[in-house]
C-alpha positions as CSV (number, residue, x, y, z in Angstrom):
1,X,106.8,151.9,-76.1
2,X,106.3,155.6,-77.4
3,X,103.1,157.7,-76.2
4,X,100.2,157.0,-78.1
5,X,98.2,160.6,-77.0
6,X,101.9,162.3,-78.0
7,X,102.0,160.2,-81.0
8,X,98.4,161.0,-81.9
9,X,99.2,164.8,-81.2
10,X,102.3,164.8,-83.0
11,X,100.3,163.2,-86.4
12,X,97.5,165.8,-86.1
13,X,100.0,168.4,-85.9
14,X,101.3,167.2,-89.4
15,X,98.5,166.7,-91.1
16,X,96.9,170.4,-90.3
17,X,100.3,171.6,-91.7
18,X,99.5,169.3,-94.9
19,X,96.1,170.1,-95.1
20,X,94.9,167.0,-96.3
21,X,91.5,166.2,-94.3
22,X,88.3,166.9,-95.4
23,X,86.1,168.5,-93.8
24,X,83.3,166.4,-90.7
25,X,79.8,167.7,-89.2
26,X,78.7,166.6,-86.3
27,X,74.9,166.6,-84.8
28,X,73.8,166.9,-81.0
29,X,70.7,164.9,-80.2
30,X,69.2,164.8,-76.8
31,X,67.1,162.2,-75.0
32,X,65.1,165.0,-73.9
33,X,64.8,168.3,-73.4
34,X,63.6,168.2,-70.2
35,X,65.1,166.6,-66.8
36,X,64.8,166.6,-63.3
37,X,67.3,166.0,-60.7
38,X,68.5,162.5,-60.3
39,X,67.1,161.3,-63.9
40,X,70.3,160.1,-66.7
41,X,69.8,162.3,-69.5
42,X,71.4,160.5,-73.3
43,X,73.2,162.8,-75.6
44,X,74.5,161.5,-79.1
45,X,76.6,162.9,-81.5
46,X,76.2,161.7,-85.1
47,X,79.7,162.0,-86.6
48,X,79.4,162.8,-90.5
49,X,82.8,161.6,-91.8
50,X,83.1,162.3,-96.0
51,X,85.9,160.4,-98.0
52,X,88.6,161.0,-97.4
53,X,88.2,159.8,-94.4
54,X,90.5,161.6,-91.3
55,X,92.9,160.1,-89.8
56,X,92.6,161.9,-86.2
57,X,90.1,164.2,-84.8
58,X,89.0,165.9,-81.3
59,X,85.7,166.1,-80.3
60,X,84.9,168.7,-77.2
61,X,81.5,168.7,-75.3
62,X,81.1,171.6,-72.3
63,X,78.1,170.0,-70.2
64,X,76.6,172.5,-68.2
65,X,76.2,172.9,-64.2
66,X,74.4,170.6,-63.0
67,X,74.9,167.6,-64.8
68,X,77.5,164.9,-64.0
69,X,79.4,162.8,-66.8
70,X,78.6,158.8,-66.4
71,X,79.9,156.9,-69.5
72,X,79.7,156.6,-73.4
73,X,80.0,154.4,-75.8
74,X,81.0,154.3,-79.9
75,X,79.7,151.9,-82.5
76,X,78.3,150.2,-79.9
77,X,81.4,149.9,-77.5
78,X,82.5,151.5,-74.0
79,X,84.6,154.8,-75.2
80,X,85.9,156.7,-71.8
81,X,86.7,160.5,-72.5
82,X,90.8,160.8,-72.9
83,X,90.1,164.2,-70.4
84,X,87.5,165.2,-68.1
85,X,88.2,168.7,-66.7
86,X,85.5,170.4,-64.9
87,X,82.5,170.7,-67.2
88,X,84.9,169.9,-70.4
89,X,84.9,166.3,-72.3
90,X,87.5,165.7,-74.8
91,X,87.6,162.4,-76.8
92,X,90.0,161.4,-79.3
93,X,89.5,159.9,-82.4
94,X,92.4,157.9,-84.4
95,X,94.6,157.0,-81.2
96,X,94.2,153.0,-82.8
97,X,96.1,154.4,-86.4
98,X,92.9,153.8,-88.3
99,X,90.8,156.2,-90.5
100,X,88.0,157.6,-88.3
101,X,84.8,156.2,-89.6
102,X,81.1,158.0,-89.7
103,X,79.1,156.4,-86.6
104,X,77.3,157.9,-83.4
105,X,78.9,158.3,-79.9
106,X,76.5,158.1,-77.1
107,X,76.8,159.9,-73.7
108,X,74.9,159.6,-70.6
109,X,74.6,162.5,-68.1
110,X,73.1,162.4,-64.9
111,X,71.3,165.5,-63.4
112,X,72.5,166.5,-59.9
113,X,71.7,170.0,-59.6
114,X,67.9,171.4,-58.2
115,X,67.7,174.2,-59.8
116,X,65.1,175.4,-62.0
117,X,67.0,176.6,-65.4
118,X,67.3,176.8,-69.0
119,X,70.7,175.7,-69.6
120,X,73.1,175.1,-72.8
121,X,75.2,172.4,-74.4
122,X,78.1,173.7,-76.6
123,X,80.8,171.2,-78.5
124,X,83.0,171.5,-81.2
125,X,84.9,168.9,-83.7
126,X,88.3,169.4,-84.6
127,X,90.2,168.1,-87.7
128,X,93.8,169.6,-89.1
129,X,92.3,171.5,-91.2
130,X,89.2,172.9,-89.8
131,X,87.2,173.3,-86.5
132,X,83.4,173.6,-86.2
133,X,80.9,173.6,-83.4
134,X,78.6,170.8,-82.7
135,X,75.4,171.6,-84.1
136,X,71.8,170.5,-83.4
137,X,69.7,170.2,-80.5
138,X,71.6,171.9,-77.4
139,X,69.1,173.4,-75.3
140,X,67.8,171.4,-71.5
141,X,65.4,172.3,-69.5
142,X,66.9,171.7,-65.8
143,X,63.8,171.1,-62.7
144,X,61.1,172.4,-65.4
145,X,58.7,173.1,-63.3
146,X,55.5,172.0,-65.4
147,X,52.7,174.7,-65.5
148,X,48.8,174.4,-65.7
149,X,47.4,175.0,-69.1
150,X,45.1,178.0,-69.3
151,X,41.1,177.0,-69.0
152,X,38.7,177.6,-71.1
153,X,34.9,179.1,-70.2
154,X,32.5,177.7,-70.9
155,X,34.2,174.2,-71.5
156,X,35.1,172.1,-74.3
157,X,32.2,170.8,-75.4
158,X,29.3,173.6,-75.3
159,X,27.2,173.5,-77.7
160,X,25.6,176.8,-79.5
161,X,23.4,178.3,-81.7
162,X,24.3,181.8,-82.8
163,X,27.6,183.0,-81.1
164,X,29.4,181.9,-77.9
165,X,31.2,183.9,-75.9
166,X,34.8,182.5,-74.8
167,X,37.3,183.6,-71.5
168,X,40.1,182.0,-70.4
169,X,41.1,181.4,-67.0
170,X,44.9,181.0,-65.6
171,X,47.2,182.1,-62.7
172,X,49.7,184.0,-64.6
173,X,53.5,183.7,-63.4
174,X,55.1,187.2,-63.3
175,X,55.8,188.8,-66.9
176,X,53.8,186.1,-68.6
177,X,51.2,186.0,-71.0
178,X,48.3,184.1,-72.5
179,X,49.1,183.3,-76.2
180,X,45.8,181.4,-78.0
181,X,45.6,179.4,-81.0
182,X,43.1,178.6,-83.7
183,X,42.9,175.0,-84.8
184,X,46.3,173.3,-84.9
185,X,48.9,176.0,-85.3
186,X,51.7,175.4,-88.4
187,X,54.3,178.2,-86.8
188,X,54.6,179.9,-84.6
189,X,52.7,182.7,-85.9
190,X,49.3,181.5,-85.8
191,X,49.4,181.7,-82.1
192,X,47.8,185.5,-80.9
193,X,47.7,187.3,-77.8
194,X,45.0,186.7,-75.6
195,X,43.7,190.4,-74.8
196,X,40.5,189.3,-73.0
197,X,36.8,187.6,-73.9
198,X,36.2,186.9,-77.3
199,X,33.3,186.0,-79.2
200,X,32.7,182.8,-82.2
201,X,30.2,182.4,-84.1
202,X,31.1,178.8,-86.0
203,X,32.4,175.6,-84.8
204,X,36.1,176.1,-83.9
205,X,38.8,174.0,-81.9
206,X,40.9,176.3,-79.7
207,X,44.3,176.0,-78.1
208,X,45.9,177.9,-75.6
209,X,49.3,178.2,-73.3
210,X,51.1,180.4,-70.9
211,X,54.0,181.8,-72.5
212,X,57.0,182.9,-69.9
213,X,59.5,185.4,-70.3
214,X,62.4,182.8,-70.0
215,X,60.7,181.3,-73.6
216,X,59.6,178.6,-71.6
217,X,55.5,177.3,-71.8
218,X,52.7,175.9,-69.9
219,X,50.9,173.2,-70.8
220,X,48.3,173.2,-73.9
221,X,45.0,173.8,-72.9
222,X,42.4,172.3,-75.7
223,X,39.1,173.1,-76.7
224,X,36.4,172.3,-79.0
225,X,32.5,173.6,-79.4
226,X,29.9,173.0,-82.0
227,X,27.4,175.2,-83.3
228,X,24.2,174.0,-83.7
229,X,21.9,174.8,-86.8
230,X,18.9,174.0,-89.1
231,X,19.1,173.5,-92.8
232,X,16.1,173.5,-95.5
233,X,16.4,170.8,-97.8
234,X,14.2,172.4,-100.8
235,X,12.7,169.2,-102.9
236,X,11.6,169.1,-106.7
237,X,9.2,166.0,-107.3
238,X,12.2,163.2,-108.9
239,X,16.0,163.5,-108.7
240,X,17.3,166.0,-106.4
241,X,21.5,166.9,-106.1
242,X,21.9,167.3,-102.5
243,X,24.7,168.4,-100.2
244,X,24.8,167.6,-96.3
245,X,26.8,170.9,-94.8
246,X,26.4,169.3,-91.0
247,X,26.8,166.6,-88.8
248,X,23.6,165.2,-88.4
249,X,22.8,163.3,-85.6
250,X,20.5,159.7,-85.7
251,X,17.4,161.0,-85.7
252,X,17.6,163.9,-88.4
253,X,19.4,160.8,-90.8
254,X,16.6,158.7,-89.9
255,X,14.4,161.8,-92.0
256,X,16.4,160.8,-94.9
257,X,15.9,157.4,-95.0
258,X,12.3,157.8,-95.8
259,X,13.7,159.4,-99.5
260,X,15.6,157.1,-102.1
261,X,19.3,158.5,-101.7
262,X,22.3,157.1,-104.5
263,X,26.0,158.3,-104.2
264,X,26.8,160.5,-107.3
265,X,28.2,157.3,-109.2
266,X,24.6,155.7,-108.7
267,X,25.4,153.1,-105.9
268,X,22.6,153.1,-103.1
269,X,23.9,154.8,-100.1
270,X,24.3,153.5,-96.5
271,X,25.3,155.7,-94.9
272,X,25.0,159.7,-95.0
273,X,28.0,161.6,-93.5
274,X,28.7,165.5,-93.4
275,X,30.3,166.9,-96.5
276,X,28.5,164.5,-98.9
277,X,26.8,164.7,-102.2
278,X,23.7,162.6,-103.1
279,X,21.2,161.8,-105.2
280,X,17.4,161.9,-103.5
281,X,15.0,160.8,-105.3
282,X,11.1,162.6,-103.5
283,X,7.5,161.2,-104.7
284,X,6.4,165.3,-104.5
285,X,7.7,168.9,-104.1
286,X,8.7,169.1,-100.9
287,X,10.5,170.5,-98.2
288,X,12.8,169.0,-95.6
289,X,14.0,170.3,-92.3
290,X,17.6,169.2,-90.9
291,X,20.0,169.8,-87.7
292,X,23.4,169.1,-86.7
293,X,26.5,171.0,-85.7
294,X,28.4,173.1,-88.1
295,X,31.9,171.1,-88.6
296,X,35.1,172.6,-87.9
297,X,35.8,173.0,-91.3
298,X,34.5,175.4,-93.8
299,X,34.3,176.1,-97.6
300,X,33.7,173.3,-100.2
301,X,33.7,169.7,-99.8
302,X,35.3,168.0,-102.9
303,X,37.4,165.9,-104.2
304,X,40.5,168.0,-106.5
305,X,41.1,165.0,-108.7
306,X,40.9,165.7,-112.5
307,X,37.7,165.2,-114.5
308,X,34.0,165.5,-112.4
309,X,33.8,165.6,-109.3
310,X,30.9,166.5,-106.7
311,X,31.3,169.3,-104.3
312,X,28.8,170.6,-101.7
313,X,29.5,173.4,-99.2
314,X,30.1,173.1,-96.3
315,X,28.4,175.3,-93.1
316,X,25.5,177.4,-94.1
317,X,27.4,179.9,-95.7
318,X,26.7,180.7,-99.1
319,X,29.8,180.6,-101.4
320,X,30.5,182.4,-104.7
321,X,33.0,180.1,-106.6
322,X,36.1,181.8,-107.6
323,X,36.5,182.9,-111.5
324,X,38.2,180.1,-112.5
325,X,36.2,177.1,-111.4
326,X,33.3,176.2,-113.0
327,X,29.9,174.6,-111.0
328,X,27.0,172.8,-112.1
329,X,23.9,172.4,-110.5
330,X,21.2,169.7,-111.4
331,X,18.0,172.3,-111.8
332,X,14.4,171.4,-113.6
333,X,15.8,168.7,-114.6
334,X,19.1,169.8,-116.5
335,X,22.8,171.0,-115.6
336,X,22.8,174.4,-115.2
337,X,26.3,177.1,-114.5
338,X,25.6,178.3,-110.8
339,X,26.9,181.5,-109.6
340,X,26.4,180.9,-106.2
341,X,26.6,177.7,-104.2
342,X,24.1,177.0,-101.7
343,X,24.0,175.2,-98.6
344,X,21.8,171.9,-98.8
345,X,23.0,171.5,-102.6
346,X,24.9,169.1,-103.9
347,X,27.0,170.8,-107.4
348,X,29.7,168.8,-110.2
349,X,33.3,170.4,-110.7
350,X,34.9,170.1,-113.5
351,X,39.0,170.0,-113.5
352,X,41.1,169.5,-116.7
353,X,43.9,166.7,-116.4
């Protein structure tokens, strides 16, 4: 009975002289990228394999200290590494004399070391022809040691009327910093360096962390405070194009309720929420005081679809409309261009197909 693993080796050997595989990826995904001591970590390995499919290939993992190799399994069955040396896994591919098929091996790892580190997976996969690393997810966080997210003063919540002024509070590890956020950050270039009190003077939601020389973070520390204002709803006797620019609480809708107040496709509204554009009809000139808090978000509020559509702004910010959008307000009675758009007004948008 010839040696299969000398048989396998032997085959490998002749097809990397013949050249005739083509060439495999493999991907590293981990359970998690954070474990403690004691808790079984799962790492797979998605094996791309093109046509034509391999005969034979290698794959090599190199756990790092302080993790202990348990067992894995491919396409769903036990697969035992053919050599375990140190921190060094080797399993072979092909020893049955079929063509290696695309699939996912799954290894489980269990965490025996205490200390607190950033460690690193490294693999590669190995064909006659070609050898390439492992790619993917390959960094673990060993014993992380979870930090306390930075506070925020006053706290989430506060409620304002012309600025607020904002500190954070934290117990800063050695060489680490306070990085702060505004809204929900895209990259991570919308996060800033906290340099001490700032001041706001809208509605904002804030986010803030602890970042550590060894690139590691603190916990997100989240907050959110309103701005509180007054609007002046200016009436003409008849229909009126209005805009709400805040969130009004019960008792300021309950002002409006007293008016007749249609949705721009003349349905009866019922229900007014920030951001909306109505119809109110008044009895008499008039005019009509509102509060709420200033939303988070700023600018006009309007639907981009093509053909009319009504826009109002947003805040109490006036806003001049850019040069190539066109506004209409409903004025003595008739449509007329405006040049400026005014909080408490309700406006059309036209957009061509």
């Amino acid at each position: 009975m010839p040696n299969l693993k000398l048989v396998f080796i032997l085959l490998f050997v002749a097809l990397f002289e013949n050249g005739l595989l083509a060439a495999v990826s493999a991907k590293r995904f981990l359970s998690s990228n954070k474990a403690n001591c004691g808790i079984l970590l799962e790492v797979s390995i998605e094996l791309s394999v093109p046509e034509p499919r391999p005969a034979v290939l290698i794959l090599s993992e190199i756990l790092p200290d302080g993790l202990r190799f348990e067992s894995a399994t491919w396409q769903g069955k036990t697969l035992a590494p053919s050599l375990i040396k140190d921190q060094s896994l080797k399993w072979f591919f092909g020893l049955g004399g079929e063509a290696v098929s695309p699939g996912t091996l799954i290894y489980r790892l269990r965490v025996v070391g205490e200390a607190s580190q950033k460690v690193f997976f490294s693999g590669s996969v190995q064909s006659p022809n070609a050898q390439i690393a492992v790619h993917g997810e390959r960094v673990l966080w060993l014993n992380h040691k979870e930090i306390a997210a930075p506070e925020f003063m006053p706290p989430s919540g506060s409620v304002f009327e012309q600025e607020l002024h904002i500190n954070l509070k934290a117990d800063l590890p050695k060489g680490a910093d306070i990085f702060l956020c505004f809204d929900e950050p895209e990259s991570w270039k919308d996060w800033q360096l906290y340099e001490g009190a700032f001041v706001i003077q809208h509605s904002q939601r804030l986010q803030a962390q602890i970042w550590l020389a060894d690139d590691s973070a603190s916990l997100t520390g989240r907050a959110e405070y309103y701005r509180q204002d007054t609007f002046e709803l200016e009436l003409r006797q008849g229909w009126n194009l209005i805009g709400i620019p805040l969130e009004l609480a019960a008792r300021e809708y309950a002002k409006l309720n007293t008016c007749q107040l249609f949705t721009p496709n003349n349905r009866q509204a019922q229900a007014v929420a920030c951001g909306q554009t109505l119809w109110l009809f008044a009895e008499n000139d008039c005019k009509l005081r509102l509060s709420g808090r200033e939303p988070f978000q700023s600018g006009i509020a309007l639907d981009y679809g093509a053909g009319w559509s009504p826009a109002c702004p947003l805040g109490l910010e006036e806003i001049v409309p850019s040069s190539n959008e066109a506004f209409w307000s409903w004025e003595d009675r008739r449509y007329q261009l405006a040049t400026e758009l005014k909080p408490g007004k309700g406006y059309w948008r036209y957009k061509a197909p």
